[in-house]
N, C-alpha and C positions, 0 to 999 in steps of 0.2 A: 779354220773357217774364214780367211782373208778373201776373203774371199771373194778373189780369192776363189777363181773357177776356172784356170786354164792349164793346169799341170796332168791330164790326164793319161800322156801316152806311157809313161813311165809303168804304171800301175796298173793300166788297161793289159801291157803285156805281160805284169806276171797274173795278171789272174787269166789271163789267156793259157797260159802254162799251170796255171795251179786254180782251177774253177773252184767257186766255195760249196761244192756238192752238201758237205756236213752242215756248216756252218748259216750257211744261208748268204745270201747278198746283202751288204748294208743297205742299207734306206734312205732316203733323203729326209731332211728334217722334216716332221710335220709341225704345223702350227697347233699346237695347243699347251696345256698346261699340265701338269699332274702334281696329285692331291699330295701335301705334307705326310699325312700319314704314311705313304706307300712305301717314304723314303727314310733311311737310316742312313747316319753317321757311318761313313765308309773308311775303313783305313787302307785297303787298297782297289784299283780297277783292275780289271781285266781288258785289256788291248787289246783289239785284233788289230795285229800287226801287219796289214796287207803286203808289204812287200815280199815279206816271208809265208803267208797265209796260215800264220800262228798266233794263237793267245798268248799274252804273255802277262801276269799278272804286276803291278806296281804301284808300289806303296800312293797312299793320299799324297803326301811332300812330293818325292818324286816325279810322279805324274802332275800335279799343280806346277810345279816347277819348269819340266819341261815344256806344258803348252804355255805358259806366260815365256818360256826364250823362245822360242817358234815362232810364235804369234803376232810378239812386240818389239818393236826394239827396247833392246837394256840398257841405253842411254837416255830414256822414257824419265819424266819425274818417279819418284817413288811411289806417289797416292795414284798415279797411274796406273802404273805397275801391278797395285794394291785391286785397283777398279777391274782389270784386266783378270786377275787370278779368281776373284769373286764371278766374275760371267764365265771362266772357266770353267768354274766348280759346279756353277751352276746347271752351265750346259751337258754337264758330263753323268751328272745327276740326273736331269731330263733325258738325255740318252740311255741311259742304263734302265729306265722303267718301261721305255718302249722300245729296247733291246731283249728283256728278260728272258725270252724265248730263244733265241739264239746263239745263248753260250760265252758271250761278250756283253761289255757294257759302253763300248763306244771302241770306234775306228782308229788308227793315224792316218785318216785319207783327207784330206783337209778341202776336198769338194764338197764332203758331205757333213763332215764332224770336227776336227780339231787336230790341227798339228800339232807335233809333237817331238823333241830331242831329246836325246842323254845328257845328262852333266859331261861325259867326256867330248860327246861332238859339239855340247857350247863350248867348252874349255877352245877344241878345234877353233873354229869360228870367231869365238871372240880375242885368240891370240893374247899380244900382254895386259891387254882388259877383264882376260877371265874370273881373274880374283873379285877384283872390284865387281866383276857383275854377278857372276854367282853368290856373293857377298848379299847385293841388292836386291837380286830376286827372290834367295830365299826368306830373307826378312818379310817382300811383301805375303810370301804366302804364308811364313808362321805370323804374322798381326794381321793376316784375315781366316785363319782356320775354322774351317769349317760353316763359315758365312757364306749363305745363298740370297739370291734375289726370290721372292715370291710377290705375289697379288691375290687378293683376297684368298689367301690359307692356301695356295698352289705354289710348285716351283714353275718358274716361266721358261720357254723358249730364249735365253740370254742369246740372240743373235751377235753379230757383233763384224766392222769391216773397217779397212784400211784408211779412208778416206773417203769422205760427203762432199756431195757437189754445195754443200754452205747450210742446208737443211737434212734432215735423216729421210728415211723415205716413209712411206705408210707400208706396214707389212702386205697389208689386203692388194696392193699395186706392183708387189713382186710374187708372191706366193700367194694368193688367194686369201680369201679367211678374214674375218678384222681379231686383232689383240688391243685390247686397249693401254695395252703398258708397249706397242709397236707401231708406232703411228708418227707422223713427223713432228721434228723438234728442231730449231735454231742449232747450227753449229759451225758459225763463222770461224775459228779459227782455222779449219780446214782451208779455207782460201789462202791464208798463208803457207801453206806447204808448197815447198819447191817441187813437188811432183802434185800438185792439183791439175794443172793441164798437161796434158797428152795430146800428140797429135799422130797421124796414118795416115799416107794414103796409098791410095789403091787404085790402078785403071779400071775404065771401063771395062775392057776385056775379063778382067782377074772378076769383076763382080758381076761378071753374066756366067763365069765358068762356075766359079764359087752357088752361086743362086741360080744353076740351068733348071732344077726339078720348077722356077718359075717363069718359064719360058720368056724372058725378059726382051725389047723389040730392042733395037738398034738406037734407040733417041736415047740420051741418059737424063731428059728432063721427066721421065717417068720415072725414073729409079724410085727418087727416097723424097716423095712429094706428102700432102695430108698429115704432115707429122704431128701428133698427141702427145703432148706432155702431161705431167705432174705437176705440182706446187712445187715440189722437188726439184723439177726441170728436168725427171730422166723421162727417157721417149717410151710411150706407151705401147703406141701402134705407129704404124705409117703405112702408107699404100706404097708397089712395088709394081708399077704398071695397075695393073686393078687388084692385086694381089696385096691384103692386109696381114702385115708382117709385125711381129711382138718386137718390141726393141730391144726387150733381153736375146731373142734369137738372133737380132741382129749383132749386138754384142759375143756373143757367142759364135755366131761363124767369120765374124771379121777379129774374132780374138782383142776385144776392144777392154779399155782398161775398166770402162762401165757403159753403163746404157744414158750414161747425160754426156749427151753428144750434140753437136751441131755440125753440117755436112753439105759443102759446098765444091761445085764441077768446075774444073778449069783445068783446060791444058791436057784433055782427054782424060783426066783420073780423077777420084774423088779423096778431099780431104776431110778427115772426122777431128775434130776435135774436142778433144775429150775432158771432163769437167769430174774429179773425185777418184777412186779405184772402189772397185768392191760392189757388194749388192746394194747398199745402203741403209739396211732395214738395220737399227739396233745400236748400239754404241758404234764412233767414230774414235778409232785406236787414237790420230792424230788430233781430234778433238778433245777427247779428254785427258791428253797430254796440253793441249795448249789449255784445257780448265783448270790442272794442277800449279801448270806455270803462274796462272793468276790468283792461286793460292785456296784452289778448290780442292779439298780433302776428297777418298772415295767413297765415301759417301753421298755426298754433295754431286758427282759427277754421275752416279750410276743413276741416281735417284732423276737426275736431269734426260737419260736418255732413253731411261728405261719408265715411262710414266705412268705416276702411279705405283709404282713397286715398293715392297719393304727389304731393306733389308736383313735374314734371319739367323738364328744360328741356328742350327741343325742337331737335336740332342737327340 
């Protein structure tokens, strides 16, 4: 879920080779919550493993494990780590109830659901770190087993992205819908990330070709004018000549690292620069690594970006 929204050609072509006739098509998350009751203590998921267009079932550990190495880096503090495996669980949880028809209970497609690796491709990856960090990550998931996030007797939508432009976002201003435990929250550590700004640019030409279905004139002081922000600061709408454009689509077709952007013309092209990565809705991965550093337990961390929430355990 890093989303953590631009890896799509990979996956696009094997399902282009392998359609989910059976199966059905994953989903995109919706917003909402589902009831404690519905849900039981899991000891393994079921993955539909897109690349392969197979279920493949794996253990509670396992699967916790692999999306917290996927997900986060495991250089991360530990109560991260910890904060990290809990919104996993929880998300995965939430998936599987409005999955149940389909034969799976969550994806490895990480535009829609949760990345996801092996122990031997972290092993890969993290080279002579492995130890130490397979070490670290399983700890955090066996001292948070089977711990979910809920709000008033529901498990929640645990969103969750890479980096906030300083504040989280309001769910209702990326995806529709209000949640009250998804709404924006302070998370200035995020500005200290060596990857908080990003920058692109791109000619005039490239964003008349890019954007011809808006028949765009020749001036480029009509491009990206009227721009609406958030509290947040990501761009809501913006006019494109007279054409009102979503700032996630902008995002989106300029493959931008988010939608908090600011975007200025010179020298015949346009520069974006760019403020966080991710959608913003939900915990900030490098946020609550920087609330660990300050000596925030996961508890303390979840409870901060997910508000309102309880922490539960799941019997």
């Amino acid at each position: 879920m890093k989303k953590i929204l631009a890896f799509a050609s990979l996956i696009l072509a094997f399902l282009l080779l392998l359609p989910l006739t059976v199966l059905g098509q994953p989903s995109k998350p919706t917003v909402e919550s589902v009831e404690i009751e519905k849900i039981n203590p899991v000891k393994t998921f079921k993955i539909l493993r897109t690349e392969k267009n197979e279920v493949e079932e794996i253990s509670y550990n396992d699967y916790i494990f692999g999306v917290v190495a996927a997900e986060m880096p495991a250089l991360y503090e530990l109560d991260a780590l910890k904060a990290q495996a809990v919104a996993a669980h929880t998300f995965a949880l939430h998936r599987s109830v409005s999955n149940k028809e389909k034969g799976y209970d969550i994806t490895n497609n990480f535009e829609v659901d949760q990345a996801f690796i092996t122990e031997t491709a972290a092993k890969e990856k993290w080279g002579d770190k492995a130890d130490e960090y397979i070490k670290k990550i399983k700890t955090a998931v066996k001292e948070t087993q089977n711990l979910a996030l809920t709000c008033g007797g529901e498990i929640i939508l645990s969103a969750y992205h890479a980096i906030s432009s300083g504040k989280t976002e309001d769910c209702k201003n990326v995806w529709g819908g209000e949640r009250s435990y998804l709404v924006s929250v302070d998370s200035v550590g995020d500005k200290l990330s060596p990857n908080f700004i990003s920058t692109k640019t791109i000619t005039k030409d490239e964003i008349k070709t890019l954007f011809a279905d808006l028949e765009l004139t020749d001036d480029p002081n009509t491009y990206f004018k009227e721009i609406q922000k958030t509290d947040a600061g990501r761009v809501l709408t913006l006019k494109m000549c007279e054409n009102e454009v979503r700032g996630a689509d902008i995002r989106e077709k300029l493959d931008l690292r988010s939608a908090c952007f600011d975007v200025k013309f010179e020298n015949d092209a346009f520069t974006f620069t760019v403020y966080g990565y991710g959608h913003g809705v939900g915990m900030s991965q490098y946020g609550a690594n920087y609330m660990a550093q300050q000596g925030a337990d996961f508890k303390e961390i979840l409870c901060h970006y997910y508000t309102g929430c309880e922490i539960t355990e799941i019997k």
